[in-house]
Every structure is written in structure tokens, then in C-alpha cells.
C-alpha positions as CSV (number, residue, x, y, z in Angstrom):
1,X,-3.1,6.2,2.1
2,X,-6.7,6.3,3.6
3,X,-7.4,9.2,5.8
4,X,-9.2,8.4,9.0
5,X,-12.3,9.9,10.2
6,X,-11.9,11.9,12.8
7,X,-15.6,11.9,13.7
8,X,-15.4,8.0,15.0
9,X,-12.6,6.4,17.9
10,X,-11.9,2.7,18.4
11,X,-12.0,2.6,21.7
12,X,-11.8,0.5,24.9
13,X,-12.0,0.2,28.6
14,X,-8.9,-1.4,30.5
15,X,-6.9,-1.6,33.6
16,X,-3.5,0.0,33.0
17,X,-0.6,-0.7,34.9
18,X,1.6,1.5,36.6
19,X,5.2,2.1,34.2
20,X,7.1,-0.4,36.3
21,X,4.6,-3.5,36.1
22,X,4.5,-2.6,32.0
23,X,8.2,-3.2,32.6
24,X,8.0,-6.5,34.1
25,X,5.7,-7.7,32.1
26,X,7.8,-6.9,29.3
27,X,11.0,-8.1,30.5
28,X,8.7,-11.6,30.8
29,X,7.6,-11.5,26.9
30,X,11.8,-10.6,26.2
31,X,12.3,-14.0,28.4
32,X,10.0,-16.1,26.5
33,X,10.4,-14.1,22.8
34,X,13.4,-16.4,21.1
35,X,11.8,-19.7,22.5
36,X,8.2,-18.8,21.5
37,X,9.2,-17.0,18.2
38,X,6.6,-14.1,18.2
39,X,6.9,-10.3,18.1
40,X,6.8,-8.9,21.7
41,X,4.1,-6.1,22.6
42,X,6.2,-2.9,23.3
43,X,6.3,-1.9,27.2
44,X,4.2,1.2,26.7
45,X,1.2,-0.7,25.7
46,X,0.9,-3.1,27.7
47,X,-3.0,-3.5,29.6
48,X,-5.7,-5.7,30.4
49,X,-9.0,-5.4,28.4
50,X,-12.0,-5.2,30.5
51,X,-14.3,-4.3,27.4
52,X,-14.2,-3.7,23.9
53,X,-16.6,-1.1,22.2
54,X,-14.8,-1.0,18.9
55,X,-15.7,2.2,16.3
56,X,-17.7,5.0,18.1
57,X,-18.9,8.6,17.2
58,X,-16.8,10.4,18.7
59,X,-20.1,12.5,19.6
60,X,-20.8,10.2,21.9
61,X,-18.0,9.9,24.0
62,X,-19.3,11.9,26.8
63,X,-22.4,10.2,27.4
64,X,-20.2,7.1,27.3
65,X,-17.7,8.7,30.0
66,X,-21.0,9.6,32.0
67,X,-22.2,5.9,32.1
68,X,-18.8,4.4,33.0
69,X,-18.6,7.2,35.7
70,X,-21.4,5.1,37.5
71,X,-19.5,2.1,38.1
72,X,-18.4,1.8,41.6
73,X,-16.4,-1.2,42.8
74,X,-14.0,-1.8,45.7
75,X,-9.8,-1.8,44.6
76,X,-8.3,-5.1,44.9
77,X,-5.5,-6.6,44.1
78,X,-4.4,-9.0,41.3
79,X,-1.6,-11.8,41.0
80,X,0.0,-12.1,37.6
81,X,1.8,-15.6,37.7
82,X,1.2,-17.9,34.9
83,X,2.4,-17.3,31.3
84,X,-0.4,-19.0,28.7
85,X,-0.9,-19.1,25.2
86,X,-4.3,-19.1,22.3
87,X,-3.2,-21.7,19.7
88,X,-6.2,-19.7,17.8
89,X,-5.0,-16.3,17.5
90,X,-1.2,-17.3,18.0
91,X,-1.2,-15.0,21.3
92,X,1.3,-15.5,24.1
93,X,-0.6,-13.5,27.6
94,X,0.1,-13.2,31.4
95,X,-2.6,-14.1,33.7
96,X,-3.7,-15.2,37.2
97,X,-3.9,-18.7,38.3
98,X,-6.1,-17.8,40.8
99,X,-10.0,-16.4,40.1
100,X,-9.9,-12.6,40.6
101,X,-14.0,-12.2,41.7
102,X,-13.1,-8.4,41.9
103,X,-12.0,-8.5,38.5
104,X,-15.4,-10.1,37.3
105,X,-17.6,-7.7,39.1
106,X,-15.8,-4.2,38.0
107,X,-16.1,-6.0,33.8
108,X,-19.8,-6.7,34.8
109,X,-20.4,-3.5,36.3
110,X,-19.1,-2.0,33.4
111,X,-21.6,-4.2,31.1
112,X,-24.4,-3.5,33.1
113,X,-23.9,0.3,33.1
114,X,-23.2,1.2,29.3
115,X,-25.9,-1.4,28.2
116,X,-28.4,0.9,30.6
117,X,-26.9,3.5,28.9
118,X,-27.5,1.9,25.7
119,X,-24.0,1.1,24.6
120,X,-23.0,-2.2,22.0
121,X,-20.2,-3.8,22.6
122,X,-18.2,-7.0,22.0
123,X,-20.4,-9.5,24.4
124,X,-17.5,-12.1,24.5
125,X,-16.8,-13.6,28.0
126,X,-14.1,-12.0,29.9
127,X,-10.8,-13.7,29.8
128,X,-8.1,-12.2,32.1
129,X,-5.4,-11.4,30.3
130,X,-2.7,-9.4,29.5
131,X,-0.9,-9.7,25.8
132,X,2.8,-9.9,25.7
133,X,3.5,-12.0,22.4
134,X,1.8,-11.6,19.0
135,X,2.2,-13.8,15.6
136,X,4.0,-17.0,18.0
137,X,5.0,-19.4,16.0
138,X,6.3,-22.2,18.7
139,X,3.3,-22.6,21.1
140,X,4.1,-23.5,24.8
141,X,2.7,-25.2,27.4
142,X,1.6,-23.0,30.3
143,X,4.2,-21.6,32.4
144,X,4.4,-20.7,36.0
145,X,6.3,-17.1,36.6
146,X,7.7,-15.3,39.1
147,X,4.6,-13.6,40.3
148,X,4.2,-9.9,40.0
149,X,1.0,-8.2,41.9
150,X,-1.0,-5.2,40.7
151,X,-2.5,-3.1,42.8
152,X,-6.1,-2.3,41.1
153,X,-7.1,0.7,42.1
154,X,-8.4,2.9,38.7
155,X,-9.9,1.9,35.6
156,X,-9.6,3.5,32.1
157,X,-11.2,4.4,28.8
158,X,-8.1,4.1,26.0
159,X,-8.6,5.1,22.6
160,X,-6.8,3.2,19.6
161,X,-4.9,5.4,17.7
162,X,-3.1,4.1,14.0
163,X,-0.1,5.6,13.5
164,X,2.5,5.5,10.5
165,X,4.8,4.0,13.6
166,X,2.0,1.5,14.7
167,X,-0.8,1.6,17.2
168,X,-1.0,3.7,19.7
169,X,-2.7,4.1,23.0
170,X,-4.2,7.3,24.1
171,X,-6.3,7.2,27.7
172,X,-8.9,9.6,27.4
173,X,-10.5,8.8,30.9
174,X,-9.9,7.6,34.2
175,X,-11.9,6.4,37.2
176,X,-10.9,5.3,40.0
177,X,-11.9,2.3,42.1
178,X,-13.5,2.8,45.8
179,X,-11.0,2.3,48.6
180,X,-11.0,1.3,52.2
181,X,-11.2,5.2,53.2
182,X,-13.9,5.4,50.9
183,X,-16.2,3.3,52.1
184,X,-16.2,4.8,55.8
């Protein structure tokens, strides 16, 4: 067994729903699991990934929080109604039919501060997207689902965490989003 360093975190930032979106979501992936044959993400982890930083120093973590602190972006709200899959990665994910420009400007935001800060991180383009079925074997077309809305109003900075039961995900940080009374 390797012991992990305690010194560094895999971490992330993310939007994470409220308990009873993760529930719906995963009441979708327990829909679509036997035809799709894939292992279904448990409830409890269920997010969307705004930006992956990867392995950290943990030393650093504050002046991480500090930059994502600046980010300030207006709440909106987000439509999840279309179940699609990644022949690549073999990954079955809930999305928006519909472009979220809120969404886009809170991930660039994000980017624009921790790279001002001097951060690295995985530079891939943004894909909304929230996994609900690993390792599927029977790849489907895209589906059109009963649509479930999220109310965006918080962003937050999770840390991966490997476990002898699996990964789990611990949120270290949150910020939230600027609202209506905010802005007066």
C-alpha cells in the first residue's frame, strides 16, 4: 500500500448541486444504467467541473482560495435536459441543450484569476457536463430528459480524496455567486 503525501491535494473547482438535484441526476444514470451497461457515479458525488488543477502543495491552498475569492459573477440558472455520451472515455454525462453564457464567464473568470495569480491548470475547453455513467460499454445516442433546473448561485473548491472505499469528495471552499440584491 502507498502512503499518500499529505503535503500535496488533488484538487478542483466545481459547481455542486443541492442533495436533491444529486438525487435526480442519479435516479437518471439508475434509468439509463442496464441499457448503457456502465457503473453509475454514486449520488453523493455528483458535480460539474469548472476547472481542474490537479496535484497541489497543500501550502498553497490559501493563496489559491484568495485568488478564486476574486471572482465575481452574477447567479444564473442552468437547464439540465439532454443525456450524452464520450465514445472516448466511455462516459455517459447530463448536460444543457441550450448554451449557458453564465456558465462560460464564471469558468473564464476563474482562468483569468488563478492564472494572475500564477496558478497551472488543465487548459482544456470547458465542456458542460455532469458525469453519471463510467466504464459504458453500449454507447447511445443522445437523449432528451425530463429537464431538471439548477439554481447556480455558489461555486466550490473540492478536494479528491482516495479512500480504501473509493474517492471521495471533500469541499474545502465556497464562494458564492452575486445576486440581484447584490448588485443594488
Amino acid at each position: 500500500m502507498q502512503i499518500k503525501d499529505s503535503s500535496v491535494a488533488r484538487v478542483f473547482f466545481a459547481l455542486w448541486p443541492e442533495a436533491k438535484l444529486q438525487r435526480a441526476l442519479h435516479r437518471l444514470a439508475m434509468e439509463y444504467q442496464p441499457r448503457c451497461e456502465a457503473r453509475v457515479m454514486r449520488a453523493d458525488n455528483l458535480h460539474m467541473t469548472l476547472l481542474f488543477l490537479g496535484e497541489m502543495e497543500r501550502a498553497r491552498l490559501p493563496q489559491l482560495i484568495e485568488a478564486a475569492g476574486k471572482v465575481s459573477v452574477p447567479s444564473f440558472g442552468l437547464v439540465l435536459d439532454r443525456l450524452s455520451f464520450w465514445r472516448h472515455n466511455r462516459i455517459g454525462y447530463a448536460a444543457s441543450q441550450e448554451k449557458v453564457p453564465a456558465l462560460d464567464q464564471l469558468v473564464v473568470a476563474l482562468q483569468q484569476e488563478l492564472m494572475a495569480a500564477g496558478f497551472q491548470f488543465d487548459r482544456r475547453e470547458f465542456k458542460t457536463h455532469v458525469t453519471l455513467l463510467r466504464n459504458v460499454r453500449q454507447i447511445l445516442e443522445s437523449q432528451v430528459v425530463a429537464p431538471m433546473t439548477w439554481p447556480v448561485d455558489a461555486f466550490v473548491l473540492v478536494e479528491s480524496v482516495a479512500t480504501d472505499r473509493g474517492v471521495r469528495y471533500q469541499i474545502l471552499q465556497q464562494w458564492p455567486l452575486v445576486t440581484a440584491a447584490d448588485r443594488c
